[in-house]
N, C-alpha and C positions, 0 to 999 in steps of 0.2 A: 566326818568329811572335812579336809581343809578348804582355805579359804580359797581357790582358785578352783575347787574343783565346788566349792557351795555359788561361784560367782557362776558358773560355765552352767548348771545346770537351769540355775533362774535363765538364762541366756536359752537354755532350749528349752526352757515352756513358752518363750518368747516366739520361739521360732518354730519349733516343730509341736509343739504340744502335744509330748510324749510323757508319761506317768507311769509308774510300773511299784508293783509291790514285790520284791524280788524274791523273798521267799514263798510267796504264796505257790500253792499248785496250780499244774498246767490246765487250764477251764474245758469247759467239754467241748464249748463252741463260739465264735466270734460273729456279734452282731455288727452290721456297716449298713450305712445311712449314706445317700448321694443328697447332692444338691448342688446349688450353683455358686463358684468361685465368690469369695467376699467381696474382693477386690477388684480382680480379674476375671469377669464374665466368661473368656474365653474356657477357664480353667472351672474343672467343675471337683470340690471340696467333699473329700470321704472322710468319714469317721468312722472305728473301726474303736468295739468295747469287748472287752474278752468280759468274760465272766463264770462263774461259777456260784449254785447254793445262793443266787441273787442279788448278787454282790459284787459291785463293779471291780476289776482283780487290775486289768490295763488298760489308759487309752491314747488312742493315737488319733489327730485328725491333721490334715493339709489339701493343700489343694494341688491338681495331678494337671495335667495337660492333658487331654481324654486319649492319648494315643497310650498314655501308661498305663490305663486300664483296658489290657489287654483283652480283645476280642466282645467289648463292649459296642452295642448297638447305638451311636450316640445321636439317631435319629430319634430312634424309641425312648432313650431316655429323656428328650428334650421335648418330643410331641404331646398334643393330650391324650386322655388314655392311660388305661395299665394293661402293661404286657410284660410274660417273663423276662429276664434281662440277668447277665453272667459274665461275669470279667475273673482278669486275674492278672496281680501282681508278682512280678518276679523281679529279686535283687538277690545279689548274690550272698547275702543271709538267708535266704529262705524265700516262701513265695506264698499266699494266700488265694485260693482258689474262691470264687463267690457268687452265689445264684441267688435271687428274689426275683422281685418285680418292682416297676415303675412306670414311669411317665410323667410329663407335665413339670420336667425339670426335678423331679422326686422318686427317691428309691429307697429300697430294704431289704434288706436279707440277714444271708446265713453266709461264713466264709470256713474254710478248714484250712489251717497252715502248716506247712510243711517245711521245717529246717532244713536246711542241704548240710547236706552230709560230706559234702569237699569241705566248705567250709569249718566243720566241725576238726575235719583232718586237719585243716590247715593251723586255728588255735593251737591245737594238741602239740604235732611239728614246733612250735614256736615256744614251747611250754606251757600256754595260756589255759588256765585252769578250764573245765568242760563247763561250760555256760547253762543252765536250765533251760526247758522250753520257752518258757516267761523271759528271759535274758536273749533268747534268739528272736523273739518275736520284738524285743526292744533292739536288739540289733539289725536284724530288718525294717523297723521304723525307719533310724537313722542314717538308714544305709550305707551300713559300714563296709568297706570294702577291703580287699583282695591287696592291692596296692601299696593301701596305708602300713595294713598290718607288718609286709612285706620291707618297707623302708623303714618302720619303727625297729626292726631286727636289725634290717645293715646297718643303718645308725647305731645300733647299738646299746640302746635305750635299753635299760630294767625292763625283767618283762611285766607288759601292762595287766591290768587287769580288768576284767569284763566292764566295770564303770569308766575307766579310762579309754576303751577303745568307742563307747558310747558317747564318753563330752569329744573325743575327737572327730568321731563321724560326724555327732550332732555340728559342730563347729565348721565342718568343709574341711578338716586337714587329710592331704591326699599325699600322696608318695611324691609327688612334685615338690609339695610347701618342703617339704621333710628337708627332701635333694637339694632343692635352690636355698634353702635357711645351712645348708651345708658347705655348700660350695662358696656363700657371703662368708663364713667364717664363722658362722655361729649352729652350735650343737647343744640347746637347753642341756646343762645336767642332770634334769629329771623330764618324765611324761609330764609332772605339774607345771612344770615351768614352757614347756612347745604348749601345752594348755594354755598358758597365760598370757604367750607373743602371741598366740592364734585370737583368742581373745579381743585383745587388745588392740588389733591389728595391726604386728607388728610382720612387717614382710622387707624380702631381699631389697624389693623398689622402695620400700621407705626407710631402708638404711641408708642406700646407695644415697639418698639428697643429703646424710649427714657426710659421708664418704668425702662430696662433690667439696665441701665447705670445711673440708682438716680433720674433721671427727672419723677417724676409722678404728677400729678393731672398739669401740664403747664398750666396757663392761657389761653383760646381760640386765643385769640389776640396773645399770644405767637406762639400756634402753625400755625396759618398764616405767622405771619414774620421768625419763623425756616424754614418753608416750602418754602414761595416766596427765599430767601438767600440761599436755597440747605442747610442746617445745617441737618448733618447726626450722630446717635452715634459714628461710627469711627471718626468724628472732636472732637464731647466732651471727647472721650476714649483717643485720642491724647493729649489733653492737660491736663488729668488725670494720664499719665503718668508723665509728667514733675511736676508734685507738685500743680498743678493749677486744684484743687477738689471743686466742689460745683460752681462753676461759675454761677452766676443768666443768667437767661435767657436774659436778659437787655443786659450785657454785652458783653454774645455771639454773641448777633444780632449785637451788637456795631464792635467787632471783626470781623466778618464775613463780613459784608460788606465793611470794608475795605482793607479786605484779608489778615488780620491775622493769619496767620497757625500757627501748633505745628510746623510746620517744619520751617516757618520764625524764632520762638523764638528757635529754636536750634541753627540755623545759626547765631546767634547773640550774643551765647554765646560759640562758636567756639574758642575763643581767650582765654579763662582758665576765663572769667568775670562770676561773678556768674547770676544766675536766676533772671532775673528783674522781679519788683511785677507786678502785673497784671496792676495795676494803669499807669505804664510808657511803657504799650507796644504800644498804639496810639503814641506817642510821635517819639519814636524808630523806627515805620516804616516810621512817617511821614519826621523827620527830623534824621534819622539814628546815633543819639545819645541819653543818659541821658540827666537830669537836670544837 
């Protein structure tokens, strides 16, 4: 796996805490646990372990808003007491149907899932290789949608493959990011690289401050290294003030990562010494002199 797609995955156990063993077989039956949101009280947190032969195959846990666990009783699940109790998840991957029992803010059961079959058409349509069960049940985690798949094709993009439609779901990129990252001027040349503006969060509104301040049309590769470095327009506006206009983007990356400020080069010229050229300010912080 390369490195944007090893960055994006740590990034969704962050977020979604989705885990899948992609080849394994599809398990007989999916265990789910309720309980109360971590964070968010309001939100009540599923988890949800496929398995098979004893042996944990998938898991997925998050926390739901209780209206997405469809046709769940959320008096009964919140009162004391145990009583049966049955929901069911639908997203346009697939849907997991689920019955136990609980109460008292605690639940368990059994769920059985079901890939849709539009979906499966729609892959095929697009070329995208036929995904396993285990693969639909990871693309239903991450709720990958209809949308993305749909603007990843107009764009034009390679077609993806079943882990790259996953760090982009997992990630929120939607047919919108795709369209508006289009229409700023910028069309990744790869899925790894809309990966890694997504990422990184690189979006139309946070080009457009560089836009505001002379920088337009940046190199892709530029705006990953502005971004990883934090390079914001109020750094280039600061040093647009002191006389130092038009700075290539090279430069600034060069500056910035060694934490060259507009306000180091003010302090430097504190003593009545004029403006050093841009050329000598590595120099100046390193060894806090001229030539």
């Amino acid at each position: 796996m390369n490195r944007p797609l090893a960055f994006i995955f740590a990034l969704m156990c962050a977020l979604v805490t989705v885990s899948s063993a992609c080849s394994a077989q599809s398990p007989d039956w999916i265990r789910f646990t309720l309980e109360p949101g971590y964070k968010d009280p309001v939100k009540i947190r599923a988890s949800f372990h496929e398995q098979r032969n004893d042996a944990d195959k998938s898991n997925w846990s998050t926390g739901f808003m209780p209206s997405d666990l469809i046709g769940l009783d959320v008096s009964s699940f919140r009162n004391p007491g145990t009583r049966p109790l049955r929901f069911a998840i639908v997203r346009e991957a697939g849907r997991l149907d689920c019955s136990g029992a609980g109460g008292n803010n605690l639940a368990a059961g059994n769920c059985s899932f079901t890939p849709n079959t539009g979906f499966l058409q729609l892959l095929s349509s697009r070329g995208i290789a036929r995904p396993s069960r285990e693969q639909m049940f990871t693309l239903t985690a991450v709720n990958a949608r209809r949308d993305m798949i749909e603007a990843v094709g107009a764009a034009r993009y390679p077609t993806p493959s079943i882990d790259d439609l996953v760090a982009l779901a997992a990630l929120g990129v939607d047919g919108r990011y795709i369209s508006d990252m289009s229409r700023a001027g910028y069309r990744p040349q790869s899925i790894h690289s809309l990966i890694e503006f997504k990422a990184l969060g690189i979006t139309p509104q946070w080009i457009g401050g560089f836009v505001r301040v002379g920088y337009a049309n940046v190199p892709g590769d530029g705006l990953v290294q502005m971004r990883a470095l934090n390079i914001t327009p109020e750094y280039i506006e600061g040093y647009n003030r002191l006389g130092y206009r038009n700075l290539p983007v090279e430069k600034l990356v060069e500056l910035k990562a060694l934490n060259i400020t507009p306000e180091f080069v003010q302090s430097v010229t504190r003593d009545g010494r004029s403006m050093p050229p841009v050329s000598e300010l590595v120099e100046l912080k390193l060894f806090g002199r001229k030539r």
